[in-house]
N, C-alpha and C positions, 0 to 999 in steps of 0.2 A: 488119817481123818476119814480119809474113803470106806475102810473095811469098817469104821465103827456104824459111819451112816449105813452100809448096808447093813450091819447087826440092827440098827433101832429099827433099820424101813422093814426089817422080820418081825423086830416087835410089835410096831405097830400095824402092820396086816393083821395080826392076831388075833390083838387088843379089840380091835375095832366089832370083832366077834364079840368077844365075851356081854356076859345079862349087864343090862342098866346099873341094877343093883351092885356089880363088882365095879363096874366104873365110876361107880358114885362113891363108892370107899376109895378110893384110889384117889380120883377130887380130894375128897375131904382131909387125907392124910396129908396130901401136898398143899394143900391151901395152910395147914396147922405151919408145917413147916417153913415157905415161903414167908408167912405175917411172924413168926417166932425169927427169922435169919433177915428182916426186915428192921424189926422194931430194934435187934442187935447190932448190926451195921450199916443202917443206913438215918443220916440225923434227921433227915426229916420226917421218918416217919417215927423217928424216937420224939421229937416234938408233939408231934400229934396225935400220938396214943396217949403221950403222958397229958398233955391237957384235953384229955376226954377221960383222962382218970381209967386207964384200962390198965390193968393188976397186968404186970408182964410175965406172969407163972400160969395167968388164965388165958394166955392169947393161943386157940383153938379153934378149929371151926366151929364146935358148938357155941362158941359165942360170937359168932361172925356178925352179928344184928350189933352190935356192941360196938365194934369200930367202925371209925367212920369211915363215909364217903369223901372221894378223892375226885376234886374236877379240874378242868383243863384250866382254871384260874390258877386253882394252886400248883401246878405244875409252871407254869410260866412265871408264876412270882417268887419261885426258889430257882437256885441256882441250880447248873448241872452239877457240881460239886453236892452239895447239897444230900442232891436224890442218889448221888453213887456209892455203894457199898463199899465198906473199909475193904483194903485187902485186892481192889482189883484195879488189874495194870491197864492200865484206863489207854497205854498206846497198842495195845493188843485189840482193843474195840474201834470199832466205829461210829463214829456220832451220826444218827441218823434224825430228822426230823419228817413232822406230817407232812403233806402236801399243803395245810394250809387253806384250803378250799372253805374250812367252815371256821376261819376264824384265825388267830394269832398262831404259828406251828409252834408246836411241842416238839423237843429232843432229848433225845432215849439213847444211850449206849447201848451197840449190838454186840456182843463180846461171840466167837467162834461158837460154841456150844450152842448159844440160841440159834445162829444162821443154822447152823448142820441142821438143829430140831425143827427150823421152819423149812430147810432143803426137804425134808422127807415128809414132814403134813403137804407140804405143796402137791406132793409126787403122788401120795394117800390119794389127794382130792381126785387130781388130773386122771388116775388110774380108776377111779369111781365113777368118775362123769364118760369112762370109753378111751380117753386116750393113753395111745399105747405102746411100746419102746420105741419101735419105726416108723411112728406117724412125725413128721416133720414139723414142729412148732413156734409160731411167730409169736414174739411181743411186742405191743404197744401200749405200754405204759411211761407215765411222766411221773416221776418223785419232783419235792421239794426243787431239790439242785438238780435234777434229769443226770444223777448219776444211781449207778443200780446199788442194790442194799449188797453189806458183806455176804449174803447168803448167794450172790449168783457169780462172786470170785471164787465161794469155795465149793458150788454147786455142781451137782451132777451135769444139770442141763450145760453147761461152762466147758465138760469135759469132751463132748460131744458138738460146742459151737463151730457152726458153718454148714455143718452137714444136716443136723437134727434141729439143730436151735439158731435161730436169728433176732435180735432186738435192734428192732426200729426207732432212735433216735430221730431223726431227720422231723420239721415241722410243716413240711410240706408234701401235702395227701398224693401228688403225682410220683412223690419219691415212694412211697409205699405202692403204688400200683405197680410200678415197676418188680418191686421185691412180691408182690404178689401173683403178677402174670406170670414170668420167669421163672421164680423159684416153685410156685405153686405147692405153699404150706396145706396139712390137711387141716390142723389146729390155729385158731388164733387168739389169744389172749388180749383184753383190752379191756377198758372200761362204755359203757352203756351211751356215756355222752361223744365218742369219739364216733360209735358203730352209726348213731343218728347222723351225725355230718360225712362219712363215708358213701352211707345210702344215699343221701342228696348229693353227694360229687356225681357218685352211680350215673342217676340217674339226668342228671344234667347234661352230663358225656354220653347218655348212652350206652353207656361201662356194667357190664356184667362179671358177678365175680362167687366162685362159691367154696365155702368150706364144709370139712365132715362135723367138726366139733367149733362152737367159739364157746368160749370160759369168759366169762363175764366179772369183775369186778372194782372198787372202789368205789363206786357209786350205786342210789338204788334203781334197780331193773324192775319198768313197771309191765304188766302184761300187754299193754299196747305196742312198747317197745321188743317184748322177747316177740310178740308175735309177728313184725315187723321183720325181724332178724331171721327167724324159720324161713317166714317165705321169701324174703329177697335174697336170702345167703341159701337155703337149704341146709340148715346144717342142724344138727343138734344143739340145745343152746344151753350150756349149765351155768349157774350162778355160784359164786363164793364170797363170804362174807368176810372182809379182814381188815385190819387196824394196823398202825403202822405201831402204836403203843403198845401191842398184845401179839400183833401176826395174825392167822389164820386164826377165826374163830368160827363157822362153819361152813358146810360148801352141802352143793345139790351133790346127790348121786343119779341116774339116769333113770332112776323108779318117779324123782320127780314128789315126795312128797312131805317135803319139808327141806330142812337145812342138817346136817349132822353137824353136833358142836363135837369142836378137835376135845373131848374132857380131858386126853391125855396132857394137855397144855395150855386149859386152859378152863376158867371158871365162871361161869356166865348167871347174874341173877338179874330178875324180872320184876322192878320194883314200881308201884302202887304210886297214886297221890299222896298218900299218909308217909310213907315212907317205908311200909310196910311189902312183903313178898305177896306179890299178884297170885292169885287165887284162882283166877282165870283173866281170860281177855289181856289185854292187851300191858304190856308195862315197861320203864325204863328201862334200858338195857344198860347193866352196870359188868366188869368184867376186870379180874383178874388173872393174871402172866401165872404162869406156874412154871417158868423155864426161865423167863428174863431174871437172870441174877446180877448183871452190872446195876441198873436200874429197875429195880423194882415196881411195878405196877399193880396194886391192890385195889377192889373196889372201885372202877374208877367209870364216871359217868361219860359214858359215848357220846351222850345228845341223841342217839336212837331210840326208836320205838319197835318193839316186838313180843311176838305170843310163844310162850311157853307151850311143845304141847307136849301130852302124854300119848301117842298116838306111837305105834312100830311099824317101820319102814317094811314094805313088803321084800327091800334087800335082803332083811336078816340081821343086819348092823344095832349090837345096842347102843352104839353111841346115840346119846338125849338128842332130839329133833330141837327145835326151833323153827317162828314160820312171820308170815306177814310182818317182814323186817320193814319197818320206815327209814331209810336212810338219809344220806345227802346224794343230793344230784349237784349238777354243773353243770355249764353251759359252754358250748363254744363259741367263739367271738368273730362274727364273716370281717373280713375286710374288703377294702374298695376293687381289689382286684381278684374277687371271689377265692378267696383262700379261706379258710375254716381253722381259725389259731385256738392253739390250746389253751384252756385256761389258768392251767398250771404254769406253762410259761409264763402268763399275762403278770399271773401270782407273782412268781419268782421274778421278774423282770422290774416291778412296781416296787416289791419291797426292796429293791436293791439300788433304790433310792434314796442316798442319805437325806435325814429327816422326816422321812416318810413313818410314820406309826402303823399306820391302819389307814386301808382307803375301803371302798366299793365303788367299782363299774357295772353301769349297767348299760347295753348295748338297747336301745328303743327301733323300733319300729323299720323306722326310715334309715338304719344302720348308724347313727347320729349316737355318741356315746356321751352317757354324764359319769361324773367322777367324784367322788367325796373323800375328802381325804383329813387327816386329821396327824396333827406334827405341835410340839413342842420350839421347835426350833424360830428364830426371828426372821428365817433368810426366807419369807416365804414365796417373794416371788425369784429366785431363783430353784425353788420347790417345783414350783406351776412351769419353770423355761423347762427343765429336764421333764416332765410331765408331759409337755406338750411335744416336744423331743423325740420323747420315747413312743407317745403313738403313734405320730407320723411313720417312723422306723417299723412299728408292729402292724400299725392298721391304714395305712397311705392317707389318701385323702378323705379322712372318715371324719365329720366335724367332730370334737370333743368343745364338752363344757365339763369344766375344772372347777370346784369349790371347797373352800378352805371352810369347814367344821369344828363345832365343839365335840361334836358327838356323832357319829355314824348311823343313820339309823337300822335297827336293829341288829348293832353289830352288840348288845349283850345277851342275846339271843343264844340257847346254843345251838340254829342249826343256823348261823350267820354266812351268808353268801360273799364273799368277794367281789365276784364273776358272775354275773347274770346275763340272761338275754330276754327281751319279750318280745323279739323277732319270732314270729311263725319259721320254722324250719324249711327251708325249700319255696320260700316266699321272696323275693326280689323284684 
């Protein structure tokens, strides 16, 4: 498995060269194939072309406008069976879901092939934004479960763990200071909402702390925020753009003038109000897998917002830009005894709640937290004992109000929050 990844991280160094125009036939050949090896093994999307009346001898990228769009509705209202292609040994994969952050999680079979394919876009990125075989590099990331995806069991960085690579589990920021005084990473990897509560430990303690490079992702990085991170961390700040349905779909390079999309893996369109391809300005961002062949992901709408541009990186890179990505953001949750909890956990810990459907927290002001929650089930106040249970354990003596919903608001939204705060950061 090793020498193949290095054969593709040759290829794609290459790739990443060649004119727009070669890497847009190369898109479009894969997208043909992908919607053709889709609509033949896998039922759900054979439902769904056949009742949109789409001739399956026509299914091409030339007629891409023709099939439909695919949203995080319909992925949760089919089974995983369902969405998994005839023919794959479904214990060879790993079931992965989203973090959940904007909404109900979705899960995707990761089958070896795609991990290896995103082990080396990752390496593409990291190697484009400065970092470099012997720069020592830290993670802070939370999945779904806060277990890492099959790409970092059978990953380079995995081969190298202890020495080059370490991943920060732990939910508590003093355990990471430690790993960063000590070990003193020059790269750190994390998301935007984490680095905001880090700088407020900072600076609360008195704690100074700096890297060469931090890689920013899962959430969006507004310029407030990178500019915050240059000057309190000094470091270089690169941004990546990735989906836990798709992978890697673009990253900064250190020129800083847009997003490169991976096209080798992956297919990104720009859609209109009408439902039409953006023309210019700003439009949905919809996105097809060209490597996920356990579960197939075609078309499928992010809930993002982004600008198409036609503009070439002064790197040299034809890979197609992308730029003023709107993402989702998150929030981190203070507790009573100034800890800063993830909200991923928060996620993960709520929904693991039997009867729990859907909730949203929102952490107010005075650190006072309200809760909405929404269940099918008759037990509800023993719903509300484990609810109230569970914060105590998460967030100490932080008052919660708990209330039982028809409807969440704005949970049919697609950029639905969970985990909110409208606490001022660094306000207490």
């Amino acid at each position: 498995m090793i020498l193949y990844m290095f054969r593709d991280w040759a290829r794609l160094n290459r790739s990443q060269w060649w004119s727009r125009e070669a890497l847009i036939r190369i898109q479009e050949r894969k997208f043909s194939e992908i919607a053709n090896y889709a609509y033949q093994s896998v039922p759900f999307y054979r439902r769904l072309y056949d009742s949109s009346r789409v001739d399956p001898s026509e299914i091409n990228y030339g007629m891409i406008e023709r099939l439909p769009f695919v949203t995080r509705r319909n992925l949760n209202e089919t089974s995983v069976q369902d969405r998994t292609a005839a023919g794959v040994d479904v214990s060879k994969c790993r079931p992965y879901g989203t973090s959940g952050s904007t909404g109900t999680p979705v899960t995707v079979l990761e089958d070896q092939n795609f991990a290896a394919d995103q082990e080396i876009a990752h390496l593409r990125a990291y190697s484009a934004g400065g970092v470099r075989p012997w720069h020592k590099l830290c993670t802070v990331l939370w999945t779904a479960a806060n277990v890492p995806p099959l790409s970092d069991k059978l990953g380079l960085w995995n081969t190298i763990e202890g020495n080059f690579h370490r991943r920060i589990l732990s939910n508590d920021i003093n355990d990471h200071i430690k790993v960063y005084s000590v070990w003193k990473p020059d790269v750190l990897v994390t998301t935007a909402s984490y680095l905001k509560a880090l700088l407020w430990f900072l600076e609360q303690n008195h704690a100074d702390l700096s890297f060469k490079i931090i890689i920013t992702t899962g959430e969006l990085l507004d310029e407030i925020t990178r500019k915050g991170i240059i000057d309190n961390f000094r470091a270089e700040v690169i941004d990546y753009y990735a989906l836990t349905e798709v992978g890697i779909v673009s990253w900064e390079c250190s020129a800083h003038c847009g997003y490169h999309i991976n096209a080798e893996s992956v297919l990104v369109e720009f859609i209109d109000d009408r439902g039409q391809v953006a023309s210019s300005g700003n439009g949905r961002v919809y996105v097809t897998s060209l490597k996920r062949m356990a579960t197939p992901i075609i078309r499928y709408f992010t809930g993002d917002i982004a600008t198409q541009s036609d503009d070439e990186c002064p790197c040299g890179r034809g890979l197609p830009l992308m730029k003023n990505i709107q993402g989702r953001t998150v929030d981190f949750v203070l507790t009573s005894d100034d800890r800063y909890l993830s909200p991923y956990t928060v996620i993960t810990r709520v929904r693991g709640i039997d009867g729990v459907e859907n909730f949203k927290l929102t952490q107010q002001d005075d650190l006072s937290i309200d809760v909405q929650f929404r269940t099918r089930s008759i037990e509800t106040g023993t719903i509300i004992r484990n609810l109230h249970n569970l914060f105590t354990e998460l967030f100490g003596a932080v008052p919660a109000n708990i209330e039982l919903v028809n409807e969440i608001e704005g949970e049919k939204g697609p950029k639905f929050r969970p985990v909110e705060s409208h606490r001022a950061l660094g306000a207490h």
